[in-house]
N, C-alpha and C positions, 0 to 999 in steps of 0.2 A: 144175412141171407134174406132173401124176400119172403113177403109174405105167400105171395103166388105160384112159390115151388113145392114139388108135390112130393110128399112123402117117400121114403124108399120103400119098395113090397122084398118082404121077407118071406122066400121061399120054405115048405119044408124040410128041407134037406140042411136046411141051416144058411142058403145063400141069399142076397139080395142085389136088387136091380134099383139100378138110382135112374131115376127117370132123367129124360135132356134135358140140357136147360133153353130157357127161352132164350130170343132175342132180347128183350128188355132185361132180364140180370146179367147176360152177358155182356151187354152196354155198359152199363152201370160198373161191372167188377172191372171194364179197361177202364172207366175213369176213376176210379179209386186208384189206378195202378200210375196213371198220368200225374195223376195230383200227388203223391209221394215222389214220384222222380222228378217234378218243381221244386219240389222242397229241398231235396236231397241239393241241385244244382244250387238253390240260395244259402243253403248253407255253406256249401262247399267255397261261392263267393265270399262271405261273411267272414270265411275264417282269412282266406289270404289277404282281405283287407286288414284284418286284425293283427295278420304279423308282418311285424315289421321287414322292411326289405333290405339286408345289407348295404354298406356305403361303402364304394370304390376303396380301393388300399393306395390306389393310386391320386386318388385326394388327399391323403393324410401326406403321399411323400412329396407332390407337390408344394402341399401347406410349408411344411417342414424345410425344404429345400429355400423356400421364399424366406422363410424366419430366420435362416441361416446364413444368408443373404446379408440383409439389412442389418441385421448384429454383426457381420464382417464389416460392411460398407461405415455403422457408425463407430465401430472398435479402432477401422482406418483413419478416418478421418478425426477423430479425438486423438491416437497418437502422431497423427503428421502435425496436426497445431502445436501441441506440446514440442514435438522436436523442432519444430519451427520456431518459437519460444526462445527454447533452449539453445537456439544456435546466433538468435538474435541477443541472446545475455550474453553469448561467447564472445560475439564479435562489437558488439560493447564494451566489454573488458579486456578485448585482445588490443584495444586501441592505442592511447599514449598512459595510460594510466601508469604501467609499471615500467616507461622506458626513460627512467628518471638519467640526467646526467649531474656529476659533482657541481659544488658551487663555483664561478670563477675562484672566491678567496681562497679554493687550495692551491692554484696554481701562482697566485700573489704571496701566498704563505712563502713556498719556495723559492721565489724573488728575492724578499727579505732575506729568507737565512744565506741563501749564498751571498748575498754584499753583508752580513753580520761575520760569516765564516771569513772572508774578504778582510774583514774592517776586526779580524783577531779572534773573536770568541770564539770557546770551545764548548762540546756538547758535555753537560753534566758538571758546568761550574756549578760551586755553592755560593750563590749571590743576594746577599739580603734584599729582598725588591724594593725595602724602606729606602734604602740606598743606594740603589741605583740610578744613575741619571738618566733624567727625562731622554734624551734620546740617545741614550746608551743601547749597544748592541744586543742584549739581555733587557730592557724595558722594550723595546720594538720589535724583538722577536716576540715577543709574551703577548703584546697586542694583535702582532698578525695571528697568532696561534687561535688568539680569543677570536678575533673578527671573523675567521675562520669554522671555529665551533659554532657561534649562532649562526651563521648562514648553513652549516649540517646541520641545526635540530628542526625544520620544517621535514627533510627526508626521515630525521630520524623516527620522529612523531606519525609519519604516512606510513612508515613498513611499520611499527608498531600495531598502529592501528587496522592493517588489513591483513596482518597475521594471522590470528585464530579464525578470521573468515576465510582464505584463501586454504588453510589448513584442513576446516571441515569441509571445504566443498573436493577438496585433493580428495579425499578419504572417503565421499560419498561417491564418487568416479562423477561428478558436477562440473568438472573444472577442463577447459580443453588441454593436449598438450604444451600448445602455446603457451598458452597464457601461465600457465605452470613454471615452465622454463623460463619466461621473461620475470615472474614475479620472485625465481630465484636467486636469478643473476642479478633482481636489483638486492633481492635481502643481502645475498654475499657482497656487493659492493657498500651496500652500507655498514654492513660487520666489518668489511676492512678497514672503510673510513675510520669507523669509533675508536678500534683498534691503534691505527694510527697514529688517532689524532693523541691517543695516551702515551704512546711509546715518546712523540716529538715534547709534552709534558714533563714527561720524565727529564729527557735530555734538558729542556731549560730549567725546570727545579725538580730535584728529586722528590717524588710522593705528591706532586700534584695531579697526575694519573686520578687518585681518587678523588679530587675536589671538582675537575674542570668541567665536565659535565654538567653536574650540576649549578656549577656559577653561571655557564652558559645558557642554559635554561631559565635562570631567573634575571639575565640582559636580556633575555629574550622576550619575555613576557614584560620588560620595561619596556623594551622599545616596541612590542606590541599596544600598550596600552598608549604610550604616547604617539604615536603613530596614530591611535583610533583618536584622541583628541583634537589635536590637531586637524584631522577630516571633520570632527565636529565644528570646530570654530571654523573653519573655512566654510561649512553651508550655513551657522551662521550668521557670517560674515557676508556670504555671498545672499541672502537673503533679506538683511540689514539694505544691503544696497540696493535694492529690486526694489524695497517698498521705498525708500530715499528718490530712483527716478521714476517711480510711480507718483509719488507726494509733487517731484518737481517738475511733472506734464501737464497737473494740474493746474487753470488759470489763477492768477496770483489776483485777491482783490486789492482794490483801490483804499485807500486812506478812509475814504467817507465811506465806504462797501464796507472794510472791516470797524467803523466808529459805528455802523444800524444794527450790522448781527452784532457787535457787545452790548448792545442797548435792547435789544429783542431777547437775548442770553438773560438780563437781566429782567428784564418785563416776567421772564416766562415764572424765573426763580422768584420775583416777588407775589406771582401767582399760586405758585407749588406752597409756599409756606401759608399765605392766606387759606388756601386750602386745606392742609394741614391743621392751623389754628381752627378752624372751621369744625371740623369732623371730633376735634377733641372735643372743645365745650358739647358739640353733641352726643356724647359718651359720657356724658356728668350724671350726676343724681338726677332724681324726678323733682320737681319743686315741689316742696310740704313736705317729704319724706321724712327730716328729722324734726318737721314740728307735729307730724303726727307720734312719732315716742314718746315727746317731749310732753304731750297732753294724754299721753295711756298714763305716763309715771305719775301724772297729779292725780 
């Protein structure tokens, strides 16, 4: 309240009169009223700056929709290489690998027995093989039978060996139809061979069924190994001869040409040893060495 306003007069009756106010407190009280309603408005500002303002929901399902995207596009693209892969192993192995055919010698085996059957013999003689003659019906069947056998043990040894792999990849669903089918058509044709080849055994000696195989396999590994030598001594042999007309492109010297280099041969080697002699004695004692002992001891 100002100082220039005037007291209220208290009537006797109990009532009072408030005098009017001036112009200058009236001034004065609207700007006190102005200056709170700035206030009021800067706070009002202050606070919406202070809180935060929501973020679109349709930003999050954009986001989302992109993220889910790119996670398809790389999920795609890692399983098409994979099956791609995997159809390039197929068709790699759908090739010639498993379209094995018999060796000529089973159809030469059947050659022989019919001119042996021809020429008398019968299946399931008992024939001592010590005495049998060299080109008896029973020694020549025995040999086609054998020549036979090692020419089946390279197939026999390739389905062996790709058994248990063709087996777990069947069983892991790895393996295409094809190539399943083909690698079983050759297993059953090499079951038949083995098969065979035991029962045609039997008929020239009884109970060789259990042996043949196995003898077969160790001519086999003979003639493998002699076979590997033999390529040995041919490169080198063939290498023997390479440096033989390399040596004989080379100009041949003269009489007097090869009597200077033996004489220069010789020069050098009575150099080397001078040299030699040379470096020993310099590796000797010091001189006085053992006359300085020689004169501590007295």
């Amino acid at each position: 309240m100002s100082a220039a306003t005037e007291e209220a007069t208290i009537n006797p009756d109990g009532t009072f009169e408030v005098p009017p106010m001036d112009d200058a407190d009236a001034a004065g009280s609207g700007d006190d009223d102005s200056g709170s309603g700035d206030a009021g408005e800067e706070f009002a500002e202050g606070a919406e700056e202070a809180i935060p303002k929501g973020t679109d929901p349709a930003f999050y399902l954009a986001f989302g929709f992109i993220a889910m995207v790119a996670i398809y596009i790389f999920m795609y693209r890692r399983n098409k290489k994979k099956r791609l892969m995997r159809e390039a192993f197929f068709i790699d192995m759908d090739g010639d690998k498993f379209n094995i055919k018999l060796p000529g010698a089973v159809d030469e085996y059947y050659d022989v027995k019919d001119k042996c059957l021809a020429a008398g013999w019968e299946p399931g003689q008992t024939i001592d093989p010590a005495q049998a003659a060299a080109n008896g019906p029973h020694r020549v069947l025995a040999q086609a039978l054998m020549k036979r056998c090692i020419a089946d043990i390279p197939l026999v040894t390739h389905i062996q060996k790709e058994s248990a792999g063709m087996n777990k990849l069947y069983s892991q669903s790895m393996c295409s139809v094809k190539q399943w089918k083909t690698y079983q058509a050759a297993e059953q044709l090499v079951s038949s061979e083995v098969e065979e080849v035991r029962a045609e055994a039997d008929e020239i000696e009884p109970g060789w069924s259990q042996a043949i195989w196995r003898q077969a396999m160790q001519y086999h590994n003979m003639l493998k190994n002699r076979h590997e030598m033999e390529a040995k001594a041919r490169e080198q042999a063939a290498m023997q001869k390479l440096k033989m007309e390399e040596e004989a492109k080379k100009p041949k010297l003269t009489p007097e040409q090869q009597a200077d280099k033996m004489a220069e041969e010789l020069i050098k080697a009575e150099e080397r040893e001078k040299a030699s002699k040379g470096s020993f004695k310099g590796a000797g004692m010091k001189k006085g060495f053992l006359d300085g002992k020689k004169e501590a001891k007295k």
